[in-house]
C-alpha positions in Angstrom: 47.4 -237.3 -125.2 44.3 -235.8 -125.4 43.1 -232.3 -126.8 40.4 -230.3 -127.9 39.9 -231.2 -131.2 37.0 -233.0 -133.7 37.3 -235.2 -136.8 37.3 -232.6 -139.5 40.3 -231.0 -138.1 41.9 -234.4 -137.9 40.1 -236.1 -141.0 37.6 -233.3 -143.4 38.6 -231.1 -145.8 36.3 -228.6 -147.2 36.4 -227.3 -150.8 35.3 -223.4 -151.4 35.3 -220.9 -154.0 39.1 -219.9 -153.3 40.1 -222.2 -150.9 40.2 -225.2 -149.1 39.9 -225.8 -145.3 39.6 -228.3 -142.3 35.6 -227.8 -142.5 32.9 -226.3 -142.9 31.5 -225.3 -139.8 31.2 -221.0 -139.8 28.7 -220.8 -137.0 30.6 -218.8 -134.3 30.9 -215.1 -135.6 33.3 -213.9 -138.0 36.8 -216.2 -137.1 36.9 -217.8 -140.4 37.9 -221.6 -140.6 40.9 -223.5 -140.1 42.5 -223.1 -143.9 44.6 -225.9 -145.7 44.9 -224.0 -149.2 44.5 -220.4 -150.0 43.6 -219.5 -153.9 42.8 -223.2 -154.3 41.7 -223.3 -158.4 41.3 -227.3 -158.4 45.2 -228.0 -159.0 46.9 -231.4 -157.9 46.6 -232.3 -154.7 50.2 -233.8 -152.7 48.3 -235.6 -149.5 51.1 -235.4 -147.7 51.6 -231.8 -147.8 47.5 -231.9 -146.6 48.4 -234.4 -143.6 51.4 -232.3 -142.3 49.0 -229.5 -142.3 46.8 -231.1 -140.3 49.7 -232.5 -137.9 51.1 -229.3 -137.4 47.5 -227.9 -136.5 47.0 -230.6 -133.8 50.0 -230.0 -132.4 49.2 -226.4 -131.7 45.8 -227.1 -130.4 47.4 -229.1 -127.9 48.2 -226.2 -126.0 45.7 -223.8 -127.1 42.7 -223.4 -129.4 43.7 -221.6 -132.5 41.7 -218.9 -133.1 39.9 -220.1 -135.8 38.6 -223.1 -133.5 37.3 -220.6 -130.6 33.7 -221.2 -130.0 33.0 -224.0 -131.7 30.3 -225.7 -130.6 31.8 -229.0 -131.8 35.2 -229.3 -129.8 35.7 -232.1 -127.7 38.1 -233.7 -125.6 39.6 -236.4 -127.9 42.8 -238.1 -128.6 44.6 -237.9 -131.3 44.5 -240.5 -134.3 47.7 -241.0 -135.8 46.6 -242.9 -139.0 46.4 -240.7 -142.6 43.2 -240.5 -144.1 39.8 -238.4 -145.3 36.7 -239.0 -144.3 34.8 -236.2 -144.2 34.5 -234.5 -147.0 32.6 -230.8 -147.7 32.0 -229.5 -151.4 30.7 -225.5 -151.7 32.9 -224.4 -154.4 30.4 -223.9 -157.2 28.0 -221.8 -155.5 25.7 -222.2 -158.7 22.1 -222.5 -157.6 18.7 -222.8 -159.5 16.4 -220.8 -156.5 17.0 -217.1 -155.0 16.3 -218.0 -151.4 15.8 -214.1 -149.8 18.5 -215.2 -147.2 21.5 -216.2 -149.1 22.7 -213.2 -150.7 25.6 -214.7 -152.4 26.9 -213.3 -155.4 28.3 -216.0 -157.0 24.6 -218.1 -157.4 25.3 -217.5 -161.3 28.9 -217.5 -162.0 30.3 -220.8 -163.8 33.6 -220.4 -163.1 34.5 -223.0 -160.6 37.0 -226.0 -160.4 36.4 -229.5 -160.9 36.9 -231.7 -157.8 35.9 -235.1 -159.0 39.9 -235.6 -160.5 40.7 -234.6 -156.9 38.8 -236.6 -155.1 39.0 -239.8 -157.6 42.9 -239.2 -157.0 42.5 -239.3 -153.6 40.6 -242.6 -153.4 43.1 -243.9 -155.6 45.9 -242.9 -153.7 44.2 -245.1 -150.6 43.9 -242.0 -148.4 39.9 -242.0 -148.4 38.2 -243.8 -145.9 34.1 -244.6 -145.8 34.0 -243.8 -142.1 32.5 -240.1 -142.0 30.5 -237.9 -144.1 30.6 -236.5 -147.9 28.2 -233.6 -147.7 27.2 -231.2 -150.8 26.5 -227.9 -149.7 26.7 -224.2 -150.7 24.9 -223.9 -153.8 22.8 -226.5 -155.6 25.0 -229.4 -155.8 22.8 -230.9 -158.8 23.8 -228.3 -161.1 27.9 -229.1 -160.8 29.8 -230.8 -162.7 30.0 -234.2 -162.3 28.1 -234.7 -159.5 26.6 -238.1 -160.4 29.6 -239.4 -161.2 31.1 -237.7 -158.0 27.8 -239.3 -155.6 28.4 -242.4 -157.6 32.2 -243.0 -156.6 31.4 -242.0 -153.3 28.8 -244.6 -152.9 30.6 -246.9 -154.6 33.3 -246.5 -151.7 29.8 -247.7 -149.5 30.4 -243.7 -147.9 27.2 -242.3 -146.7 26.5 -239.0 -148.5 24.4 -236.1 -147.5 23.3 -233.5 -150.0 21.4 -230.5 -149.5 19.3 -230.0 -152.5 16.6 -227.3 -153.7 15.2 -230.6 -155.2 14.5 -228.4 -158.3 16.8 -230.6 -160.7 16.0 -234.2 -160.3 19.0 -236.5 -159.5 19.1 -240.0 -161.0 22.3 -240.9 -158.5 20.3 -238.8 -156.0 17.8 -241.8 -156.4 20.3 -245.0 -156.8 21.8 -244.0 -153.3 18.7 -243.6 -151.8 17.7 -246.4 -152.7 21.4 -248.3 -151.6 21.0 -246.6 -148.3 24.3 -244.4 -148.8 22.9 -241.0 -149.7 20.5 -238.7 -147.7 18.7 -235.4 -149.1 17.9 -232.8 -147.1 15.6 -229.9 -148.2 15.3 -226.5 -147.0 11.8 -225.9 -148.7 10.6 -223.3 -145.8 7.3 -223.4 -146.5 4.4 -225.9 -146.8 2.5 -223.5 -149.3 3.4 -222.2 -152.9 2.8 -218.1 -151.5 5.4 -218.9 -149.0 7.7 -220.8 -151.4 7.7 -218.2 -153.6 8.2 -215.2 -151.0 11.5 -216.8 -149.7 12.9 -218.7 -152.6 12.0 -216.2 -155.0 11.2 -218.9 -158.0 7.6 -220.7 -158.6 9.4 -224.4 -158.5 6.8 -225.5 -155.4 4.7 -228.0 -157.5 8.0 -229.4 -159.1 9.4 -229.7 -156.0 7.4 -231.7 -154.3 7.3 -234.4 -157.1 10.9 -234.5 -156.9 10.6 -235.1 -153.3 7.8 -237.7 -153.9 10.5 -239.4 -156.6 13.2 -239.6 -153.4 10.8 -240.5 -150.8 10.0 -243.8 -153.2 13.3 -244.9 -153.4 13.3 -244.5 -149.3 10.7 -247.1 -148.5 13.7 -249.8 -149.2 15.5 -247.9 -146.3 15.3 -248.8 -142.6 16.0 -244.8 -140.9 15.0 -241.9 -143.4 16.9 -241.1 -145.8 14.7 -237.4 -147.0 14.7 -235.0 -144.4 12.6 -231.5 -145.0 14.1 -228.7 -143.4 12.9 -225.3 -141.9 14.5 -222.5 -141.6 12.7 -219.7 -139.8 13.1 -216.7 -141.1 12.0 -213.9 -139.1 10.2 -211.3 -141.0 8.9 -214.4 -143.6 7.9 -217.9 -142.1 8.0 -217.1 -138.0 4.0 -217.6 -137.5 2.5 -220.8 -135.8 0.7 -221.3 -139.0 3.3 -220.7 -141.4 5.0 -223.4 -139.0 1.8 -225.7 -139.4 1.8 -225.5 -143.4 5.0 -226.9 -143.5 3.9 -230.0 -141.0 0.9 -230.5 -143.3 3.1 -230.8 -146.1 5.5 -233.0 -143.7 2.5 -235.3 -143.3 1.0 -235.3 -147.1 4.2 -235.9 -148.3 5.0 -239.2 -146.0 8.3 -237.7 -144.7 9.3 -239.3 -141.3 12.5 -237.1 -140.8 13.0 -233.1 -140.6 15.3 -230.6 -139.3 15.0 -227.0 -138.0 17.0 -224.1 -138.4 17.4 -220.3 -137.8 18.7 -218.0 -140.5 22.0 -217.7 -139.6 22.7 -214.2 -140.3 20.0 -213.2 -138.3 21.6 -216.0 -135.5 25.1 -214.3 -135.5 23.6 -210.2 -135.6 21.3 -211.1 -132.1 24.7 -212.7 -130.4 22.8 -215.9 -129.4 20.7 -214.9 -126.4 19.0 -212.1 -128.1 17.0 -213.8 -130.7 13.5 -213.1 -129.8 11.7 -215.3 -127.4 9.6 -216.4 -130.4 11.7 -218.0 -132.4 12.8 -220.4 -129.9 9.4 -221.4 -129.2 9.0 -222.4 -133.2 12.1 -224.6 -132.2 10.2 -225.8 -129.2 6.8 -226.1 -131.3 8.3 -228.3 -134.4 10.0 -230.4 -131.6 6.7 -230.9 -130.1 4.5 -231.8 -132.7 7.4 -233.9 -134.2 7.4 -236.2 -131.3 3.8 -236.4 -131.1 3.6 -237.6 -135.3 6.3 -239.9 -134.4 8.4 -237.9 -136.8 12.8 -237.7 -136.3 13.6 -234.4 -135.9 16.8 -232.7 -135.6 18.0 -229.4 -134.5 21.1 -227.7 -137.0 23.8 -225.9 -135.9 22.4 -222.5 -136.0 19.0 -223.4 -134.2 21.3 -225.1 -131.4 23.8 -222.1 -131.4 20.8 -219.8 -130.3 19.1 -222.9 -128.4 22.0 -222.9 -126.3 22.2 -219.6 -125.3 18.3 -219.4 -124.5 17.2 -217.1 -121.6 13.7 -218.2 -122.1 12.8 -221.8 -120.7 10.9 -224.1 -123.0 6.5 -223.6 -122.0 4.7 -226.5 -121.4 1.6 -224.2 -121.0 2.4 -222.4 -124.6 3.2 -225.8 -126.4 -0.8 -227.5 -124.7 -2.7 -224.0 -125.1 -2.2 -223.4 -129.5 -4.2 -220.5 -128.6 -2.4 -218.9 -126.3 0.8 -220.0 -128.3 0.0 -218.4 -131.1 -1.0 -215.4 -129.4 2.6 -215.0 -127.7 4.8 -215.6 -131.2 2.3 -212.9 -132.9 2.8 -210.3 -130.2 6.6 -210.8 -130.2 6.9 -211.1 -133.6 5.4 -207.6 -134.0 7.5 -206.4 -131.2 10.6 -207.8 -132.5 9.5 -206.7 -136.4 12.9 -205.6 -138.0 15.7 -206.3 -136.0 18.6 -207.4 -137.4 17.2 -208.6 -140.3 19.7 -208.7 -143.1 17.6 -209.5 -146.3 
């Protein structure tokens, strides 16, 4: 039978402060996410109880979408697998980070007090119920700073998953570099800026310089690689990094630095305050203008989920005539920028 479903609700779960859910996937409003365990503090784990969840879940989705589910841009029409197992994996719980990027806003960035999840997870592989078929992605936070996260990266890989981590690149990462280098583990980093002034304004620490040798370590380990395996990632910032040349910094950087994939995104506060089709005109033509350039370097580029939420919603068509004329371009993005100064900004 088929239903409107996805692999995380069927497959992922997704480790947070307090509690554990289906995934990770928070971009449509305020409706929370599917929950497995509430006031989760890193205790055993009986996969069963996890997969009965899950079952119970799918059965209800069958004849409507829980409200949790309601938006989401990645439902599909699917059927349902009947086989037990994990796949896709999402760790935020430690929230620790090493940057103060203006947009974040969480109050936990210093607070130690998180759970362990590599007996979890080393439990579940030895039970048989993982399976290297999805993703593994670190998130929420900087995933260098928990516990146990080479050993974690290093069990995973060693399971031949593909892991994704999304890294300030601060902290250097020796597993980082091994699974690089194996062709099992990605980075991507938000660095925002192809300038220390602009790193500095968003992240709020002077790290640019260290940063990019960090990224210069990963990129080496790359060449080995067939696809790219370090992605730099961009997201505007309205108020900070929304100009054509803030946006041309970053591609200089792109280019010095030998990357060959990136990814854009918009800050998603400022995304779920303007309801989608009220972002200003501008910022989708940053999208448009990265995309552009991108194809014309040869570069991989890919859109996130809050850059496609407002993408989606557009009311503005994509401009030939802006994306050919730079003048002109940058003319349009100042005057709407200006005329857009201040809304909804949250930071």
């Amino acid at each position: 039978m088929q239903y409107l479903g996805c692999q995380w609700m069927e497959h992922g779960l997704s480790f947070e402060l307090n509690d554990v859910y289906d995934c990770c996937m928070s971009h449509h409003g305020d409706l929370g996410m599917p929950i497995i365990f509430k006031n989760y503090k890193g205790e055993f784990v009986d996969w069963d109880e996890v997969f009965e969840i899950k079952e119970k879940r799918i059965a209800s989705q069958k004849n409507e979408t829980i409200p949790e589910c309601k938006g989401c841009i990645f439902l599909k029409e699917k059927s349902v697998e009947n086989e037990r197992y994990i796949c896709d994996i999402a760790f935020q719980q430690i929230k620790l980070c090493n940057a103060k990027c203006v947009y974040c806003g969480d109050d936990f960035r210093n607070n130690p007090n998180y759970y362990d999840v590599y007996p979890i997870i080393k439990n579940l592989v030895d039970k048989g119920y993982f399976k290297p078929c999805g993703l593994v992605v670190f998130q929420g936070g900087e995933p260098t700073l928990m516990r146990d996260f080479d050993k974690l990266t290093e069990l995973f890989t060693e399971q031949n998953s593909l892991v994704k981590v999304n890294t300030s690149a601060i902290k250097y990462s020796p597993a980082i570099y091994k699974g690089i280098k194996k062709g099992k583990v990605f980075v991507v980093v938000s660095i925002d800026s192809g300038t220390s002034e602009m790193y500095k304004k968003i992240k709020r620490v002077d790290a640019f310089d260290k940063v990019k040798k960090n990224i210069s370590k990963y990129q080496n380990a790359d060449k080995y690689n067939e696809f790219p395996s370090v992605v730099l990632k961009y997201i505007i910032t309205p108020g900070y990094n929304d100009s054509v040349q803030d946006v041309d910094d970053w591609l200089n950087l792109v280019d010095e630095l030998g990357i060959k994939s990136i990814a854009v995104d918009v800050e998603n506060k400022y995304a779920n305050l303007n309801n989608q089709s009220e972002v200003s005109p501008h910022v989708l033509y940053l999208i448009d203008y990265i995309f552009y350039c991108a194809e014309k370097s040869n570069i991989k580029v890919e859109q996130y989920c809050f850059a496609e939420y407002v993408s989606n919603a557009r009311k503005v068509p994509k401009c030939e005539k802006l994306l050919k004329n730079k003048p002109l371009l940058v003319k349009v993005v100042d005057n709407l920028r200006e005329r857009n100064k201040g809304k909804n900004y949250t930071y």
